[in-house]
C-alpha positions as CSV (number, residue, x, y, z in Angstrom):
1,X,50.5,56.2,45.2
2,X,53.2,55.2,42.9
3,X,53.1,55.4,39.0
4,X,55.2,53.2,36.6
5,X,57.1,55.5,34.8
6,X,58.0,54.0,31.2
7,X,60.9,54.9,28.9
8,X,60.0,56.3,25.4
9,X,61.5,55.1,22.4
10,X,63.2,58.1,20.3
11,X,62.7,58.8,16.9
12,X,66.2,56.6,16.0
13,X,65.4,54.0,17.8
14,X,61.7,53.2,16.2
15,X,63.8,53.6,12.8
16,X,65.9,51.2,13.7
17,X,63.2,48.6,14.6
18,X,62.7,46.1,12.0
19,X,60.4,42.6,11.3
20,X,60.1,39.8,8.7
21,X,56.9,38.8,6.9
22,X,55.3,35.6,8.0
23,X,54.9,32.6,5.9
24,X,51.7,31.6,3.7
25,X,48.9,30.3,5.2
26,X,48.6,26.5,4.5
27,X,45.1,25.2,4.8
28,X,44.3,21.7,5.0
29,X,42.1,20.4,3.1
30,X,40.2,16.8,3.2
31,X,36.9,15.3,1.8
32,X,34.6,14.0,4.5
33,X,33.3,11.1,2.6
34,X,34.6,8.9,-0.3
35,X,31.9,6.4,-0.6
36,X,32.8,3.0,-2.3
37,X,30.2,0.0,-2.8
38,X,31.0,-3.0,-4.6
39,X,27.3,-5.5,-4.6
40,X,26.9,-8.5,-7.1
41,X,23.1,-9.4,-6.7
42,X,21.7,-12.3,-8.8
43,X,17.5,-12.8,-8.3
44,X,15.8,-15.7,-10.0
45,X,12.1,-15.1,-9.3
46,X,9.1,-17.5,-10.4
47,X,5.5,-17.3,-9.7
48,X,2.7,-19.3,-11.2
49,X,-0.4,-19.2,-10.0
50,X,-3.4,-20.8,-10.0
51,X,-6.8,-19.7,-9.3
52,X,-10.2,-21.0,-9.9
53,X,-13.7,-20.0,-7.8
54,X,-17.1,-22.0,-7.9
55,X,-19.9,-20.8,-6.4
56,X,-23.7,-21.6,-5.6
57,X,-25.8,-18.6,-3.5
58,X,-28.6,-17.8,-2.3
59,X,-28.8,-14.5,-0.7
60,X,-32.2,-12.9,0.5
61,X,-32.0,-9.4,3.1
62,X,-35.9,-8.8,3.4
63,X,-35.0,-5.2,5.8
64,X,-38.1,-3.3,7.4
65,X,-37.0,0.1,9.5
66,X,-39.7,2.6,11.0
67,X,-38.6,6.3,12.8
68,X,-40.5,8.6,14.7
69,X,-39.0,11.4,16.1
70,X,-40.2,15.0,18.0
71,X,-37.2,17.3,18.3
72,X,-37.9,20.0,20.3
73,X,-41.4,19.6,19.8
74,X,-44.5,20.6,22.8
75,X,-47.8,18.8,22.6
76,X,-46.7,16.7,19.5
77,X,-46.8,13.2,18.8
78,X,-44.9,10.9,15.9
79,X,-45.7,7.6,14.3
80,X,-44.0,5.4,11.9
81,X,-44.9,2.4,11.2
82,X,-43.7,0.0,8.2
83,X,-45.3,-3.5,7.7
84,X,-43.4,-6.0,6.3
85,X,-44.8,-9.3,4.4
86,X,-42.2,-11.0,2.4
87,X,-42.5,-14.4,0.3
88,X,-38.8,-15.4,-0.8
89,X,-38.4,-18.4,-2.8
90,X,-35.3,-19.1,-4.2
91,X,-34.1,-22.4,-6.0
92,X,-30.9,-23.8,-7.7
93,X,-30.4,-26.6,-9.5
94,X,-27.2,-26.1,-12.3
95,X,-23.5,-26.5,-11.6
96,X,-21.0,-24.1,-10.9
97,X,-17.8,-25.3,-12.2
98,X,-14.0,-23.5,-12.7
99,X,-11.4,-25.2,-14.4
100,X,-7.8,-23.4,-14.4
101,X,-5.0,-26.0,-14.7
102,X,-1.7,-24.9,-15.2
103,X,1.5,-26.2,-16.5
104,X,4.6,-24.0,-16.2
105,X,7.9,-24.9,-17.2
106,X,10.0,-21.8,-15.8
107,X,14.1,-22.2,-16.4
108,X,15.8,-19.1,-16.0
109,X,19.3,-20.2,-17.2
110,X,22.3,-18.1,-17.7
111,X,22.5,-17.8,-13.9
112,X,26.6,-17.4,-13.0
113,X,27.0,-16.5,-9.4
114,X,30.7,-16.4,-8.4
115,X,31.7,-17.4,-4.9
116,X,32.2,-14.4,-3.1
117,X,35.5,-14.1,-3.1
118,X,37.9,-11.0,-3.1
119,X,40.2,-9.0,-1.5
120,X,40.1,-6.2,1.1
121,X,43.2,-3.4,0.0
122,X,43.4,-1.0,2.5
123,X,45.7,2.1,1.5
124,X,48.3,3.9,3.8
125,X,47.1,6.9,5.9
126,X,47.3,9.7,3.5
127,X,46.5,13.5,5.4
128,X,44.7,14.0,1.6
129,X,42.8,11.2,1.5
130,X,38.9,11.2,2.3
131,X,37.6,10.2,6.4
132,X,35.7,7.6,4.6
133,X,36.0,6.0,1.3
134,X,34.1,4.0,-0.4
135,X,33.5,3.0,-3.7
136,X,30.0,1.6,-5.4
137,X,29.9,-1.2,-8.2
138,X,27.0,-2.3,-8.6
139,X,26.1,-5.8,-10.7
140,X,22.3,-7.0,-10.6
141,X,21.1,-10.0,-12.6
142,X,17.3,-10.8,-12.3
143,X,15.7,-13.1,-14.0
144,X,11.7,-12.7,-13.6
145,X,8.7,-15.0,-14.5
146,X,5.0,-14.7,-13.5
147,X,2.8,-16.7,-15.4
148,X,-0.6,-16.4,-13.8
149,X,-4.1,-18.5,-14.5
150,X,-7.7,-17.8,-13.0
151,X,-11.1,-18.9,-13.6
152,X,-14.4,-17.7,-11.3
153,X,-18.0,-19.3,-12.3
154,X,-21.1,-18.5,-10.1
155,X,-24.7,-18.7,-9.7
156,X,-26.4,-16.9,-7.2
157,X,-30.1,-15.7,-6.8
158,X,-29.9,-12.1,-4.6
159,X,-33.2,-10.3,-3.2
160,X,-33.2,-7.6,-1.0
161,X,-36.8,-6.0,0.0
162,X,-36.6,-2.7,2.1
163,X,-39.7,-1.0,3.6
164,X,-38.6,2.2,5.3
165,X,-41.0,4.9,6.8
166,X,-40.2,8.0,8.3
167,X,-41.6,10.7,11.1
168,X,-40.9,13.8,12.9
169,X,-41.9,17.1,14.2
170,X,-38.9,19.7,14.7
171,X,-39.8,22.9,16.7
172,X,-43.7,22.5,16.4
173,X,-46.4,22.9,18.7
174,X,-49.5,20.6,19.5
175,X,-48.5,19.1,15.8
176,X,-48.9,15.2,14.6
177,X,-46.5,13.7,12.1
178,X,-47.5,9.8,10.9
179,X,-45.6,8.0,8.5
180,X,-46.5,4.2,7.5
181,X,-45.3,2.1,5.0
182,X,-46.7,-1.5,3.9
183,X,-44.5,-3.7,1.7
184,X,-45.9,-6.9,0.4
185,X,-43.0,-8.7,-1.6
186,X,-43.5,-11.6,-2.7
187,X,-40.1,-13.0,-5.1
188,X,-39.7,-16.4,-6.6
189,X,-36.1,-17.3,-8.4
190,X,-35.6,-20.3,-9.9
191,X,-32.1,-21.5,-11.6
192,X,-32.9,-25.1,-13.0
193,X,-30.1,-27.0,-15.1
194,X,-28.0,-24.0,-14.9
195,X,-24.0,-24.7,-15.6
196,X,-21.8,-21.7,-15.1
197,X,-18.5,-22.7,-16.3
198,X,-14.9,-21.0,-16.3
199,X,-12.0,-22.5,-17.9
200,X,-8.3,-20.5,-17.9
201,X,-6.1,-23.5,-19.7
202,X,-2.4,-22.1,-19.5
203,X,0.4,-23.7,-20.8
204,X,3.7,-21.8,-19.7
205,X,7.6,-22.7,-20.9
206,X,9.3,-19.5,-19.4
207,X,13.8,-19.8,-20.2
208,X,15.6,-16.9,-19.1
């Protein structure tokens, strides 16, 4: 086998060696993102509203409900029952009258839009400069107005009756569980010459 036999350097000749220091280290340094945003927004928002609700009911909901049940019962037996006899008379004789009117004057002046138009600069390449640059000016002119009228009138006869029984055997033996309920209702409402009356009367001048 043949080894690569390598000359030493003497003593002198590492002396004599000699090397120069290497410049400073220049980093480079640029922002990611210059953000620049010029909007001009003008909003002239008016809403008047008008609302009126009249109303006449009658509303009747005569409810009957019976449950007999036997969870894990042996040689048991459940009744319910619920008897239900229900008489409703309900009458109206009136008016039910809302009245909202609304006038509404709304000028929102001092309203100066320009036209839109400008100029786009874009600057040389610069190795300092941001990836992205962009500025933000932002201008916002709003003019609101809401003037808002309502008026609700009502007459309304409601009855509701319930007649409810409940039975039940849980985990018994040769047991008997009866439940019964008997409702007699007998309801009469009467409205005669009733007026229900709403009035909302607005009168809105609205400048801006």
């Amino acid at each position: 086998m043949d080894y690569l036999v390598l000359d030493h350097l003497s003593t002198e000749e590492l002396l004599a060696e000699g090397g120069s220091l290497l410049p400073a280290k220049e980093v480079l340094s640029i922002p990611l993102l210059d953000l620049n945003l010029d909007l001009d927004l003008a909003l002239d928002l008016a809403a008047p509203i008008d609302l009126a609700v009249a109303a006449n009911a009658n509303v009747a909901a005569p409810i009957s409900a019976a449950v007999g049940a036997n969870v894990l019962s042996a040689l048991s037996s459940a009744a319910a029952g619920a008897d239900q006899t229900a008489i409703i008379d309900q009458s109206i004789t009136g008016e039910a009258i809302a009245y909202a009117p609304q006038t509404a004057v709304v000028d929102q002046t001092d309203d100066v839009i320009d036209d839109g138009s400008g100029d786009v600069v874009v600057d040389p390449v610069d190795v300092d400069a941001a990836l992205l640059n962009v500025d933000v000016n932002v201008d916002l002119d709003a003019d609101l107005a809401a003037p808002v009228a309502g008026a609700v009138a009502l007459n309304a006869n409601v009855a509701a009756p319930i007649n409810a029984s409940a039975a039940a055997n849980v985990a018994t033996i040769g047991s008997s569980a009866v439940s019964i309920a008997n409702q007699d209702a007998t309801i009469t409402q009467t409205m005669d010459g009733v007026v229900a009356e709403a009035t909302a009367d607005q009168d809105a001048e609205i400048s801006q």
